[in-house]
C-alpha positions as CSV (number, residue, x, y, z in Angstrom):
1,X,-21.3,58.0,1.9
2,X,-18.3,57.8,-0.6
3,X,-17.4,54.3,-1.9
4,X,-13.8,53.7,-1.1
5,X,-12.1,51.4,-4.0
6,X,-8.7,49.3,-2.9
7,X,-6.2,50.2,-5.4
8,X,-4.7,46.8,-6.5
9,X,-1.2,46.9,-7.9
10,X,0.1,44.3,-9.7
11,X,3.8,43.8,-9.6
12,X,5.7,42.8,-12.9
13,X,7.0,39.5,-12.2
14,X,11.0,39.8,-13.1
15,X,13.1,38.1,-15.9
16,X,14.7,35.8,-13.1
17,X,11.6,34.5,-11.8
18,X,10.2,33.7,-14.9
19,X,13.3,32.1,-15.8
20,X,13.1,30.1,-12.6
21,X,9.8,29.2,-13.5
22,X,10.2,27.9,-16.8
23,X,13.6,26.0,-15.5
24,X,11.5,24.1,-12.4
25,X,8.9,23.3,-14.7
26,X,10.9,21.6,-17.2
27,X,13.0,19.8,-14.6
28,X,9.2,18.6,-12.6
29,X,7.9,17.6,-16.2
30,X,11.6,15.5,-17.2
31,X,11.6,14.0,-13.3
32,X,7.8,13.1,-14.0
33,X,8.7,11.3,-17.6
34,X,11.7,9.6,-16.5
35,X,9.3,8.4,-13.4
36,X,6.4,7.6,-15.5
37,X,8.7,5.9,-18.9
38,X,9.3,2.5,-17.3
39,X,6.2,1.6,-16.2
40,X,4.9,2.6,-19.8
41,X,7.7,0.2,-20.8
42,X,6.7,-2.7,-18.5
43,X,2.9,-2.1,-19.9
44,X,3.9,-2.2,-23.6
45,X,6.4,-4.8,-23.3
46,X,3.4,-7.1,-21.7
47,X,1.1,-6.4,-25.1
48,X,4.4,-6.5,-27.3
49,X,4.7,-9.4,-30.1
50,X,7.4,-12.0,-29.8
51,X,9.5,-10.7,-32.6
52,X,9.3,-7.0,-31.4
53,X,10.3,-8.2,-27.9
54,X,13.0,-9.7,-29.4
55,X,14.2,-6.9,-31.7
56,X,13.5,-4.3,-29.2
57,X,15.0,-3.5,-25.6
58,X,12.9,-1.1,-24.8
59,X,8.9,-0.5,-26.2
60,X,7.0,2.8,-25.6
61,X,3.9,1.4,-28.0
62,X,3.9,-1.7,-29.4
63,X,3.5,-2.2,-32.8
64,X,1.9,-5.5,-32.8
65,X,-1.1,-5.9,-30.2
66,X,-0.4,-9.4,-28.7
67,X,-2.3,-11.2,-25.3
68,X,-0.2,-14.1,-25.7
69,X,1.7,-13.2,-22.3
70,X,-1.6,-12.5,-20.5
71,X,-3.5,-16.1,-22.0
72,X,-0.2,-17.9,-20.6
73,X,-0.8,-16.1,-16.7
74,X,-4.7,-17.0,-17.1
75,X,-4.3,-20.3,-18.4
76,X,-4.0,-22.0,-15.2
77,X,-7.4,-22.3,-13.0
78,X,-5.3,-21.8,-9.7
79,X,-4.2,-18.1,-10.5
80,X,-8.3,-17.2,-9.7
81,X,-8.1,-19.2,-6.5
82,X,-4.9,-17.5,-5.6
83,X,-6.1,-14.1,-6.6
84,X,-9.1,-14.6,-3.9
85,X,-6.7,-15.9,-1.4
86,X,-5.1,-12.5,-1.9
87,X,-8.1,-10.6,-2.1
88,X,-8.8,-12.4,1.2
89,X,-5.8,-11.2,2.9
90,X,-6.0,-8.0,1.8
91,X,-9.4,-7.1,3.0
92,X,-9.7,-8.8,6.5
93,X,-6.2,-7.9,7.2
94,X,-6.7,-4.2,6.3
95,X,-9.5,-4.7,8.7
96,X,-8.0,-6.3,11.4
97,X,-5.3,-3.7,11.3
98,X,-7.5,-1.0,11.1
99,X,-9.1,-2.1,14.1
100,X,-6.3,-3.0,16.4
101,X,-4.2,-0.2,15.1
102,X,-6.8,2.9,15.8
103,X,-7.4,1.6,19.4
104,X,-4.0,1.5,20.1
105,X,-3.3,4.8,18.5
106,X,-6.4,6.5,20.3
107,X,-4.9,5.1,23.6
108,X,-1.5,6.1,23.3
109,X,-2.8,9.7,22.4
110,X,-4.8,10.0,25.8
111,X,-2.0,12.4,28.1
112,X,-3.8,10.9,30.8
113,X,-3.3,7.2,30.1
114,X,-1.3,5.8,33.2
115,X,2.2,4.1,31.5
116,X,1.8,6.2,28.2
117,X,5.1,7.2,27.8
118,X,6.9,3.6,28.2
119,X,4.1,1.7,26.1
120,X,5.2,4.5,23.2
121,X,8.6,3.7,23.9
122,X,8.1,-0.1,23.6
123,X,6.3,0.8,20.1
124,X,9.3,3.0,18.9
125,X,11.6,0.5,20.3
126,X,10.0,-2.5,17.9
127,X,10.8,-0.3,14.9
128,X,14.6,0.0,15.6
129,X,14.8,-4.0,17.0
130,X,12.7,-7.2,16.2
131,X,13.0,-10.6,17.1
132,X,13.7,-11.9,14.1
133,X,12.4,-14.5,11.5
134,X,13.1,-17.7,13.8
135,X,11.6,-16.6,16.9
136,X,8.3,-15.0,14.7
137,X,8.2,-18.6,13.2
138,X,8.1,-20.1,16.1
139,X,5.4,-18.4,17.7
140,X,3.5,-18.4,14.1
141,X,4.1,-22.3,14.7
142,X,2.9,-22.6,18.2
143,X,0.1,-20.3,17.6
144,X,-1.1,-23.3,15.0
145,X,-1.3,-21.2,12.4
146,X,1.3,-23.1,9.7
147,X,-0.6,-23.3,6.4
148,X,-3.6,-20.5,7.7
149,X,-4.5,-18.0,5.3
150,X,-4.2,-16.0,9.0
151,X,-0.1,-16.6,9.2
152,X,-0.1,-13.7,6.6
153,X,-2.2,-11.3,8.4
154,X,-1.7,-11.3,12.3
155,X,2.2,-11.1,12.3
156,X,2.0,-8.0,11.0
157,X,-1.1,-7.0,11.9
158,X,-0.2,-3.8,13.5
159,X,3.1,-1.8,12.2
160,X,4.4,0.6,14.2
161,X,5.0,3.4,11.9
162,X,1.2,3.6,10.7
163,X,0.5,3.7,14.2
164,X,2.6,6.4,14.9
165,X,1.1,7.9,12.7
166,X,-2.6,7.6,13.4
167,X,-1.7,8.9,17.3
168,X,-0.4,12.3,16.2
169,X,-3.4,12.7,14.2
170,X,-5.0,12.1,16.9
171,X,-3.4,14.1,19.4
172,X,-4.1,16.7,16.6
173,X,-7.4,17.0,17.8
174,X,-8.9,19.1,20.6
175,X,-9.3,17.4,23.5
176,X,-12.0,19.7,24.5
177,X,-14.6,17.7,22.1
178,X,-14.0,14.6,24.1
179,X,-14.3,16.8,27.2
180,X,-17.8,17.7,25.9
181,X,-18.7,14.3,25.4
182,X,-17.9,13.1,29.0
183,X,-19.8,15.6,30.5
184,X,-22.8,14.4,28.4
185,X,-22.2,10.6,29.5
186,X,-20.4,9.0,26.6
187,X,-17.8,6.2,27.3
188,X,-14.5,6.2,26.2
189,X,-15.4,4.1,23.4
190,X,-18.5,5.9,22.2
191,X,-16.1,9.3,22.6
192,X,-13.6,7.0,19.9
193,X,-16.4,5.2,17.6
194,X,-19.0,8.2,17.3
195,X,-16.4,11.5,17.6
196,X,-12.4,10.5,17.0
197,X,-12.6,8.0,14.2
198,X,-15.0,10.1,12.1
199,X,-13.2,13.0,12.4
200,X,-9.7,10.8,12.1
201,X,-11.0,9.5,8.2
202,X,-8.0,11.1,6.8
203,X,-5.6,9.7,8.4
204,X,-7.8,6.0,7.9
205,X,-8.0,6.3,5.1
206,X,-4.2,6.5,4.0
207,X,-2.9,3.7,6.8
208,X,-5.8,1.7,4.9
209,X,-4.2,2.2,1.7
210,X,-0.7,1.4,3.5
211,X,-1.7,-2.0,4.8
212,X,-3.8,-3.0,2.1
213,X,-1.0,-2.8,-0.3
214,X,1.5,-4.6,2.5
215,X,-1.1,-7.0,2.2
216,X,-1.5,-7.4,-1.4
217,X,2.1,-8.2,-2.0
218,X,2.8,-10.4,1.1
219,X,5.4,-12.4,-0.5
220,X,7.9,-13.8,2.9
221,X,4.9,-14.8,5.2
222,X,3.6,-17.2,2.4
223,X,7.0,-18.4,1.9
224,X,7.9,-18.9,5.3
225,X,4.2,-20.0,6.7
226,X,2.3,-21.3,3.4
227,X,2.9,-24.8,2.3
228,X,-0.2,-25.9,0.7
229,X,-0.3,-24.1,-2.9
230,X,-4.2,-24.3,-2.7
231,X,-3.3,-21.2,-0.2
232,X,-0.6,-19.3,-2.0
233,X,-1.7,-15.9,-2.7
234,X,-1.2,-14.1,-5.9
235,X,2.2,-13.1,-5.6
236,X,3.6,-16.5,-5.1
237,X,2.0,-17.9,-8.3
238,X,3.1,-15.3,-10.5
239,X,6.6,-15.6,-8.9
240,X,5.8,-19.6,-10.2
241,X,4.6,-18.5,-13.7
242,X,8.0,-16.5,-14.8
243,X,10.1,-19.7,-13.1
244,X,8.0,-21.5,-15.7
245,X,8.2,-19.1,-18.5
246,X,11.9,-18.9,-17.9
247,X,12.3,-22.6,-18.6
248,X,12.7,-23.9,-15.1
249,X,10.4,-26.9,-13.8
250,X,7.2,-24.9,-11.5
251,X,4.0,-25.9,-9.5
252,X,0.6,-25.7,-10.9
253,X,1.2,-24.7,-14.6
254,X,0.3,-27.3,-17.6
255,X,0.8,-25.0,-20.9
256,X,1.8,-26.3,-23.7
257,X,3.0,-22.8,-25.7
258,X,5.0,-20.5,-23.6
259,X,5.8,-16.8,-24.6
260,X,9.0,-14.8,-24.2
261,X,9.8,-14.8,-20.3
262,X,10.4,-10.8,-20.6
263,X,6.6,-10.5,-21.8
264,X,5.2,-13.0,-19.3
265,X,7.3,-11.0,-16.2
266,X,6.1,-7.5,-17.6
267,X,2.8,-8.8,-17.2
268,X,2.9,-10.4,-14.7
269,X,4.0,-6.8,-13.1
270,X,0.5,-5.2,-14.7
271,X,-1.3,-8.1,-12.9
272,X,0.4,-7.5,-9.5
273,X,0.4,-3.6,-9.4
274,X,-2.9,-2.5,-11.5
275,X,-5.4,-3.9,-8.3
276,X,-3.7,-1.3,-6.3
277,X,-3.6,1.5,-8.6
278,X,-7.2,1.6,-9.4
279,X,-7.7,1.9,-5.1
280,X,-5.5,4.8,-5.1
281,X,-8.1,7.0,-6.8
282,X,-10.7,6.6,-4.3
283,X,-8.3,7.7,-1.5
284,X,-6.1,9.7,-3.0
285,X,-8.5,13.3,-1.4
286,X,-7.3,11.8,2.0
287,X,-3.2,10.6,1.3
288,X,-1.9,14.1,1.1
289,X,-3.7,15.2,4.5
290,X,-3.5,12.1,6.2
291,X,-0.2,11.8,6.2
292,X,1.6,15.5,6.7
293,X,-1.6,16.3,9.5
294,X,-0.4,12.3,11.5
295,X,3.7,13.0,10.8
296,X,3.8,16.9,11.9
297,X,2.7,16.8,15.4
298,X,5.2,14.9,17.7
């Protein structure tokens, strides 16, 4: 039997391409520097001595190691209680949202659900319109949830967008698996807890990372819904800390030396951002297909 070898041809790739090449390289690796420079700024200005922050506008590597800014943030005991207030917040509202938003999403993706196609207009329709901040205060108020670590996480408990979202991932997926379910006896909620939501980890796992960080840097709801500072999350403290660093009277802080208020608002950026950052890792194998599989299908 005569062996038959494929004859593989290799075509010369031409000076244009590999000038096109070389051109989108550079541009990716100067769009990538000039993304990735001020955050290096805001990191070395945060270590940076006084005299160099002073001298210098603008700090790639600091000469002088200094922690003066970061001994002013954690010189306060109420910065740890905030910073589990926000940890709080963050994990049973991702939670909650989780929860409430990949029902909803699994519903809305059933073609059989009677009143699917109004109840997904309704969703849409709060994305375009909203009541605004006086009526959601008033039913934040009435609801008794004024100073309630919970006035941060159930007005937005669900967002429309993410939900969106998690229903075309769902309707992504062949509706002959729940089929095969149902004529083995599962419930519609076995079908969604032991089949859909598995399979739908993708697309959990990047809303997750949405609402945790919505979460994280809640900011307005503790403004508008927070008045006792023993329940301010973190973001409302270190908003306190650079009024205080910038010379103005704040709540909670007793320090008697106070570094430059450029260092003490870089890091107070490091403190509110690095949480976050050292998340994304872990679901970073999901973003990607989490959110191109849930935005293609319509």
């Amino acid at each position: 039997m005569a062996q038959v070898t494929p004859a593989i041809s290799k075509r010369k790739e031409s000076l244009g391409s590999k000038v096109f090449n070389v051109a989108n390289t550079g541009i990716l690796l100067i769009v990538a520097l000039l993304c990735l420079l001020p955050f290096v700024n805001i990191i070395a200005s945060s270590f940076a001595s006084t005299q160099e922050i002073v001298s210098s506008p603008f700090i790639i590597f600091p000469r002088t190691f200094s922690l003066d800014a970061y001994r002013y943030i954690l010189s306060t005991p109420t910065i740890f209680r905030s910073l589990w207030v926000t940890i709080f917040v963050t994990v049973a509202g991702t939670i909650t949202s989780m929860i409430l938003t990949s029902m909803m999403a699994y519903g809305l993706s059933r073609p059989y659900l009677p009143g699917r196609r109004a109840m997904n207009f309704m969703v849409v329709f709060t994305m375009l319109f909203s009541g605004g901040m006086i009526p959601t205060f008033l039913v934040v108020n009435s609801l008794g949830l004024i100073d309630s670590l919970w006035s941060m996480i159930l007005p937005i408990a669900v967002n429309a967008f993410n939900m969106i979202i998690m229903r075309n991932f769902f309707q992504a997926l062949p509706m002959s698996l729940e089929e095969s379910a149902k004529m083995d006896g599962a419930s519609d909620f076995l079908i969604f807890r032991k089949i859909m939501l598995p399979l739908a980890m993708p697309s959990v796992a990047t809303i997750s990372l949405f609402y945790a960080v919505a979460y994280w840097n809640t900011y307005m709801n503790a403004i508008l819904y927070i008045n006792d500072s023993a329940k301010w999350p973190i973001q409302i403290l270190l908003r306190q800390i650079v009024i205080v660093s910038s010379g103005m009277q704040g709540e909670g802080m007793a320090v008697d030396v106070i570094p430059p208020a450029q260092s003490v608002k870089m890091a107070v950026i490091v403190v509110a951002t690095v949480p976050m950052l050292l998340v994304y890792p872990f679901v970073q194998k999901y973003f990607v297909k989490g959110a191109l599989v849930g935005s293609v299908k319509g």
